[in-house]
C-alpha positions in Angstrom: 8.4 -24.3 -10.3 8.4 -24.1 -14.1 11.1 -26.1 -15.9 12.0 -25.3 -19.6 14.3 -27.7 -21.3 15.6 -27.0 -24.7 12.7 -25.9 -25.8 12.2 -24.6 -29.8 9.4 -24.2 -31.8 9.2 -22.9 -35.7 6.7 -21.3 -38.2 6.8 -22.0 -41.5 10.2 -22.9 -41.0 10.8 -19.5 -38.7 12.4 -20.7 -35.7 10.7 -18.4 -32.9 11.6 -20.1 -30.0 15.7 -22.0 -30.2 16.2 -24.7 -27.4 15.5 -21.8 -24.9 16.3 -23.5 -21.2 14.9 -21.6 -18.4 14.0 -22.0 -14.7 11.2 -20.2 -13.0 11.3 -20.3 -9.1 7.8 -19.9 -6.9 6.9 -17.1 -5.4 8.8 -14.9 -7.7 8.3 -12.0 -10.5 10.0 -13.3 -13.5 10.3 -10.7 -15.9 10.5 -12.2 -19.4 11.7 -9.6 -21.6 12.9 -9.2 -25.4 13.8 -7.6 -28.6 10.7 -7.5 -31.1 10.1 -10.6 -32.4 11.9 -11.8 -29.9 9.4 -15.3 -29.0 8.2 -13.5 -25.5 4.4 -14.8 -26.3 5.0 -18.0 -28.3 7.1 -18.9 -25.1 3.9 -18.1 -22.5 1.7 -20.2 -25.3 4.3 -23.1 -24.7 4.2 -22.7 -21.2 0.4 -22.9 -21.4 -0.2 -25.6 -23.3 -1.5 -23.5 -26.5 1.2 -24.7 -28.4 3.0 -28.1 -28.5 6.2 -27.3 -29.0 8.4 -29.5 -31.3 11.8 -30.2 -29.3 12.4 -30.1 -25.4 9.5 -30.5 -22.3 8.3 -28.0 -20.8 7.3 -29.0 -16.6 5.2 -26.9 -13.8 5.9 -28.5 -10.5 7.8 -31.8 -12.1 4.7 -32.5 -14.6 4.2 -32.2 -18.5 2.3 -29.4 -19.5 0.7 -30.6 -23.2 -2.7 -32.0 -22.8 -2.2 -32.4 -18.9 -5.6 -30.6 -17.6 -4.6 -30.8 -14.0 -1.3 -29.2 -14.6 -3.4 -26.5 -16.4 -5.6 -25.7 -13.6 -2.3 -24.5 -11.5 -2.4 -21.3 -14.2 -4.1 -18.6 -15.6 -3.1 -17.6 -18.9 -3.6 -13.8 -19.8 -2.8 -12.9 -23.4 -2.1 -9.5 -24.8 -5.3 -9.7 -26.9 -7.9 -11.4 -24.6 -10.5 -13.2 -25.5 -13.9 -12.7 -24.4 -17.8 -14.2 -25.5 -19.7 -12.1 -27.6 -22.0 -10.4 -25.5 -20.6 -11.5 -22.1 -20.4 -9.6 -19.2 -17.8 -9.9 -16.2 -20.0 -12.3 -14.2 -20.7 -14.5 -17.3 -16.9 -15.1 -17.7 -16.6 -15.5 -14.2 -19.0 -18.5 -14.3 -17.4 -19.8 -17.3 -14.3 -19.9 -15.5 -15.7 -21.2 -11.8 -16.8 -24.5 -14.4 -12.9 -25.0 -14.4 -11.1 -23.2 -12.0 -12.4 -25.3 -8.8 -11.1 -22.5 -6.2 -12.5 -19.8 -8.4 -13.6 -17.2 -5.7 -17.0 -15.6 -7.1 -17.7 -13.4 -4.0 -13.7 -11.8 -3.8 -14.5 -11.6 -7.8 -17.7 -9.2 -7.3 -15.8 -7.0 -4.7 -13.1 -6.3 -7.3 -15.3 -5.6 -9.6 -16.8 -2.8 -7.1 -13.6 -1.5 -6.0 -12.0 -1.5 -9.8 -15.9 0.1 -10.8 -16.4 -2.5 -13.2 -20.1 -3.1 -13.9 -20.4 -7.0 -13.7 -23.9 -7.2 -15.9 -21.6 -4.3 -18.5 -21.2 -6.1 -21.9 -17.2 -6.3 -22.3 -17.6 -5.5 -26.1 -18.3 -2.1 -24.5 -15.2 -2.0 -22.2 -12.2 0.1 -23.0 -9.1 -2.1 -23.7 -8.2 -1.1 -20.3 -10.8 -2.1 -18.6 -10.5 -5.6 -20.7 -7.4 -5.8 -19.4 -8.2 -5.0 -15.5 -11.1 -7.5 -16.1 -8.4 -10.3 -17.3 -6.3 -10.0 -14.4 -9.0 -9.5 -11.9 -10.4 -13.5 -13.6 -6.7 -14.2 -13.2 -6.0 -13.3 -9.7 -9.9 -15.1 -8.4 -9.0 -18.4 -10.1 -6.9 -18.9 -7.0 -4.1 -20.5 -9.0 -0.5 -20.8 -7.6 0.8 -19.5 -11.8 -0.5 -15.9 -13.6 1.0 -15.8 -17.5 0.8 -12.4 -18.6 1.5 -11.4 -21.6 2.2 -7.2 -21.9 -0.1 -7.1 -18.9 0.4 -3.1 -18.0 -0.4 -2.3 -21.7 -3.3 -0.3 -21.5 -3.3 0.8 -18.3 -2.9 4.5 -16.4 0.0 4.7 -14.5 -2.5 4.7 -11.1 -3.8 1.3 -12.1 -0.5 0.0 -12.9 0.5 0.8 -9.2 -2.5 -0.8 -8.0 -2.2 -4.0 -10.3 1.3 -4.5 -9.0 0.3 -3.9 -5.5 -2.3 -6.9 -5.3 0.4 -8.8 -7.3 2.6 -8.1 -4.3 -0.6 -8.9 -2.0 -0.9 -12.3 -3.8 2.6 -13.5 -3.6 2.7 -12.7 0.3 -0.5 -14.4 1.3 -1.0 -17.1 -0.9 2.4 -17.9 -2.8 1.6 -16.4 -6.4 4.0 -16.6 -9.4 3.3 -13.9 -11.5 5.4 -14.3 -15.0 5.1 -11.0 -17.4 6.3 -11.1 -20.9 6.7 -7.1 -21.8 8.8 -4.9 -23.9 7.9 -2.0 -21.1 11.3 -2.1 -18.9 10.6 0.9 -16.5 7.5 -1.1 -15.4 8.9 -3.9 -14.4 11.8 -2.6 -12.9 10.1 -2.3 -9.5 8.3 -5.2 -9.6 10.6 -8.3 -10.4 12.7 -10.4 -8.8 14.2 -12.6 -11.9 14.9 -11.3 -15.6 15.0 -13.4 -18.5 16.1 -12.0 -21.5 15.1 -12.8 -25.1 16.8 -12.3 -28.7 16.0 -13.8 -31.9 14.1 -17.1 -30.2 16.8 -17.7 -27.6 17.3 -16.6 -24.0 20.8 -14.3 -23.8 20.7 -14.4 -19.8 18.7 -15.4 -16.9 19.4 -13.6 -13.9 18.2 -12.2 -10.3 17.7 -8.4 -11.0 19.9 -7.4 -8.4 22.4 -9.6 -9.2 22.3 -8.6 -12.7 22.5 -4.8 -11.6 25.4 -5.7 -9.3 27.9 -7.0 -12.4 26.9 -4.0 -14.9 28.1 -1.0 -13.8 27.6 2.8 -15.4 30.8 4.7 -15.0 31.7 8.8 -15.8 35.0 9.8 -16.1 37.3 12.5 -17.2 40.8 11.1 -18.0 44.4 12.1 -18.9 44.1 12.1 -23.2 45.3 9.4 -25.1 43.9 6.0 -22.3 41.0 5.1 -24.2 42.7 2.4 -26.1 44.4 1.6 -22.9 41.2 1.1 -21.0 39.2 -0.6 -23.6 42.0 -3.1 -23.3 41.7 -3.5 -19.8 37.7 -3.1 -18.6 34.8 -5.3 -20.4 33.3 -2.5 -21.6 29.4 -3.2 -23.2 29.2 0.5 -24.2 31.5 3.3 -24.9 30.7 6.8 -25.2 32.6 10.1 -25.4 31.4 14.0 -25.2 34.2 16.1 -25.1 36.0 14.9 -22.4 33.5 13.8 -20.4 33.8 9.2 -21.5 30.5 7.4 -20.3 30.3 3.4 -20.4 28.6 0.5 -19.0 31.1 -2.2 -18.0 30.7 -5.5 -16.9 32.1 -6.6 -13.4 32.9 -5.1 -9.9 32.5 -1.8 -9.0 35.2 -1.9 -6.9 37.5 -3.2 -9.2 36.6 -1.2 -12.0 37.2 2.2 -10.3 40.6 0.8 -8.9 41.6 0.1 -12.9 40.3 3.8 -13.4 41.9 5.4 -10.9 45.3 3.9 -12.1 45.1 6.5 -15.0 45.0 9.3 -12.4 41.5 10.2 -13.9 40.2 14.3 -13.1 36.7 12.9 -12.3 35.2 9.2 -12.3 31.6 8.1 -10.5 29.9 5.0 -10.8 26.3 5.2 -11.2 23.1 3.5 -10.8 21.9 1.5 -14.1 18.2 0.9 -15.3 16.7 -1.9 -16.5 16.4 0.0 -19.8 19.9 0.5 -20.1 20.9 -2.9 -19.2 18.7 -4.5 -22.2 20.4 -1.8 -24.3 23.8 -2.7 -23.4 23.4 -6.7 -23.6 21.4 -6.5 -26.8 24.0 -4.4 -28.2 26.6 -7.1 -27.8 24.9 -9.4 -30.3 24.2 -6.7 -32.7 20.9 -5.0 -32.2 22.2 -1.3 -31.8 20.2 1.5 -32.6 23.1 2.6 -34.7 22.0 -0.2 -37.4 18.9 0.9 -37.6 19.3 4.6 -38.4 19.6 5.0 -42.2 
């Protein structure tokens, strides 16, 4: 388990990451996602060890992170620009890696590398940043460690090798308890992937939530009412978001399904459906409650 306790960490006086609190549970997808700027990769850098931050701890399975090299063998840190040797190739970074991942499996490592048709004697300076990025998660996944920290980890990828990515994800977690924790601003590909979403604005976390659960207390509701309720049901429904085409009002509201179509129905409405929300929508509508609304940013 990784603990995060009031956590912050500044740049020049920037505060990117604001006594951010968070729990990650094993064997999970946590989805860590955020407005730009947001602090999605200082917070995997904290989590790693590359940065100290300056308030809070920061624990994987009970123990300090900072300068703690056998907590740091648990995890496999996969930034959004990797880092390679000049002039390695795939099997060079492999046995830089076996020197200090103990459980680094060199022989699953090569049969990747065939099945992903990755040329392990290749120099990676020649790879597409796809194939850098294939290569980075391929050195993630043979590490053997029970924590992968991605950082925009489908970036780069076609959509056949983001299926297969998040298939051996899904491969790992079953067999071997993996933790997989991807920082992204890509919704749609995590929706089908995580269990637990944390979401990030401005350095601190606005909620922390199982997905489904999460999906379960947002709802996305169509209506046609009687004229003249609008003020009526703003005043009686949490509504996030409030839209109206003609007659036709579409909102996302925060509670019961149930509940909230019983309100409805009290105004004898002509038509009313609840329908399914995306993950896309649901960032929109909670980032819109603390001001980031697309409407501000059109001049």
């Amino acid at each position: 388990m990784i603990e995060l306790k009031q956590v912050s960490k500044s740049y020049d006086g920037i505060e990117a990451v604001k006594e951010i609190s968070l729990t990650i549970q094993d064997q999970n997808v946590f989805g860590m996602l955020g407005t730009n700027g947001a602090g999605k990769s200082t917070l995997l850098r904290l989590i790693s060890g590359v940065l100290k931050p300056e308030n809070g701890e920061i624990l994987i399975d009970g123990e300090p992170v900072w300068e703690n090299p056998e907590v740091k063998a648990k995890f496999f840190y996969i930034s959004d620009d990797q880092f390679y040797f000049a002039n390695a190739t795939p099997m060079d970074m492999a046995q830089f890696y076996r020197n200090y991942y103990t459980e680094f499996d060199e022989k699953r490592f090569q049969k990747f590398l065939m099945k992903f048709n990755l040329d392990g004697k290749r120099k990676i300076q020649t790879f597409s940043k796809g194939m850098k990025k294939q290569l980075s998660i391929l050195l993630g996944i043979c590490t053997n460690v029970p924590y992968l920290l991605c950082d925009e980890t489908f970036d780069g990828l076609d959509p056949v090798m983001r299926q297969g990515i998040k298939s051996l994800f899904a491969k790992e977690m079953d067999e071997r308890g993996l933790t997989p924790v991807i920082a992204s601003h890509n919704l749609r590909e995590l929706e089908d992937i995580c269990d637990h979403i944390g979401l990030l604005h401005k350095g601190g976390v606005l909620l922390s939530k199982d997905l489904e659960e999460l999906k379960c207390n947002l709802q996305k509701i169509q209506c046609v009412l009687p004229e003249g309720n609008d003020n009526e049901l703003r005043r009686q429904l949490d509504i996030l978001q409030f839209g109206r085409r003609g007659k036709l009002i579409t909102m996302t509201v925060r509670g019961d399904s149930e509940e909230i179509i019983q309100k409805i129905e009290a105004f004898h409405p002509v038509y009313c459906e609840a329908l399914p929300l995306s993950l896309e929508e649901i960032f929109i509508s909670e980032t819109e409650v603390v001001g980031y609304d697309i409407k501000n940013l059109i001049l």
